[in-house]
C-alpha positions in Angstrom: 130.9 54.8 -54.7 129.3 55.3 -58.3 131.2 57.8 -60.7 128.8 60.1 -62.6 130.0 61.8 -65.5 126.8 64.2 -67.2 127.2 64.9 -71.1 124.9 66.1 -74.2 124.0 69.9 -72.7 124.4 73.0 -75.1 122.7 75.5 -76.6 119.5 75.9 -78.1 117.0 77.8 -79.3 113.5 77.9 -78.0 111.2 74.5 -78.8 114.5 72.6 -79.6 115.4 69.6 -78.0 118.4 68.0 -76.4 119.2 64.6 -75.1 121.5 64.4 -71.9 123.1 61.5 -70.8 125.0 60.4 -67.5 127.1 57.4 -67.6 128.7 55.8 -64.0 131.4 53.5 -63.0 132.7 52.0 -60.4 129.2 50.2 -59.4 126.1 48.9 -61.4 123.5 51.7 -62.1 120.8 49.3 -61.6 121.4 49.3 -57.6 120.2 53.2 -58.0 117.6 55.6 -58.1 118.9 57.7 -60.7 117.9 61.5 -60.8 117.8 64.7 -62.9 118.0 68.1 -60.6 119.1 71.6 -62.0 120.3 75.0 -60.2 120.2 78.4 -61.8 123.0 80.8 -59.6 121.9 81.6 -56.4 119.1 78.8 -56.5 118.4 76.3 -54.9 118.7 72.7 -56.9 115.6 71.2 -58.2 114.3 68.1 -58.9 113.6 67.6 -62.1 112.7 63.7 -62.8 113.4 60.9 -61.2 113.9 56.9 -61.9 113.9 53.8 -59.7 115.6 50.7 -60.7 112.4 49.3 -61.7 111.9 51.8 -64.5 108.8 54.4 -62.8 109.4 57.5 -63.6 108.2 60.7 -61.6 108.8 64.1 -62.9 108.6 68.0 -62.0 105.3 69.9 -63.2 107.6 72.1 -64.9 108.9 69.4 -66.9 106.0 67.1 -67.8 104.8 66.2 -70.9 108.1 67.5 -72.4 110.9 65.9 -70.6 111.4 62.0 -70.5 114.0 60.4 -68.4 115.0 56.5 -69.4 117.6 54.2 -68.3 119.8 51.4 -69.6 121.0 49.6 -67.0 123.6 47.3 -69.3 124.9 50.2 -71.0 125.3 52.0 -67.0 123.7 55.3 -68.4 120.7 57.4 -67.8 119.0 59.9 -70.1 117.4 63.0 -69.8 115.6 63.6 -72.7 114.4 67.1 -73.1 111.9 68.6 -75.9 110.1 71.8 -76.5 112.7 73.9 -74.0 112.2 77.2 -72.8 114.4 80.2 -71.8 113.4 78.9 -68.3 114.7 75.9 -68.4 118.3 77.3 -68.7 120.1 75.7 -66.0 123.2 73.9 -65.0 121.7 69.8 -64.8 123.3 67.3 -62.6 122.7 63.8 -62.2 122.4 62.0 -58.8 122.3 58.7 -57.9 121.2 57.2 -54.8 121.7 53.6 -53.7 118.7 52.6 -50.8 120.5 50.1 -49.8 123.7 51.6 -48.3 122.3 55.6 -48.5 125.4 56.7 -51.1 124.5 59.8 -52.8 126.7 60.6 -55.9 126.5 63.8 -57.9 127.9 64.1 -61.3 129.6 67.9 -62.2 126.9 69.0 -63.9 126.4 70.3 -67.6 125.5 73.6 -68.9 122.0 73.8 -71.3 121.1 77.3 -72.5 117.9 77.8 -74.2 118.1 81.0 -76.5 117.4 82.5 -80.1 
């Protein structure tokens, strides 16, 4: 089972940017489809961008055009990078991995990003 440990969120104000990252162990990130959701309190979690091993990327149409999620499968991370933020896109982001092979799903504990002046 792949360890997930999310880093990188704060806050910020309005049309700042921040750069998330989520590193694993215990297995090779490139086995994965590697994910971004979020959840707001008493939301549901949403799925924010997503990666396959091969490097295509699908995103939210919230997020497009201003969020870019990468990989680097030696270094066993994955980025979120985020630009332009909103207000709305105040959220607690997790990372989630998902091996197709065997149908593990691992959830990092999340990381806080506020967007505010």
């Amino acid at each position: 089972q792949v360890h997930l440990v999310e880093s990188g969120g704060g806050l910020v104000q309005p049309g700042g940017s921040l750069r998330l990252s989520c590193a694993a162990s215990g297995s090779f990130l490139g086995f994965y489809v590697m994910a971004w959701y979020r959840q707001a309190p008493g939301k549901e979690r949403e799925l924010v961008a997503v990666i396959t091993s091969g490097g295509s990327a699908n995103y939210a149409d919230s997020v497009k055009g201003r969020f870019t999620i990468s990989r680097d499968n030696a270094k066993n991370t994955v980025y979120l990078q985020m630009n332009s933020l909103k207000p709305e896109d105040t959220d607690v982001y997790y990372c989630n991995a998902k091996r197709p092979t065997t149908g593990s799903n691992s959830w990092g504990q999340g990381t806080q990003v506020t967007v505010s002046s």
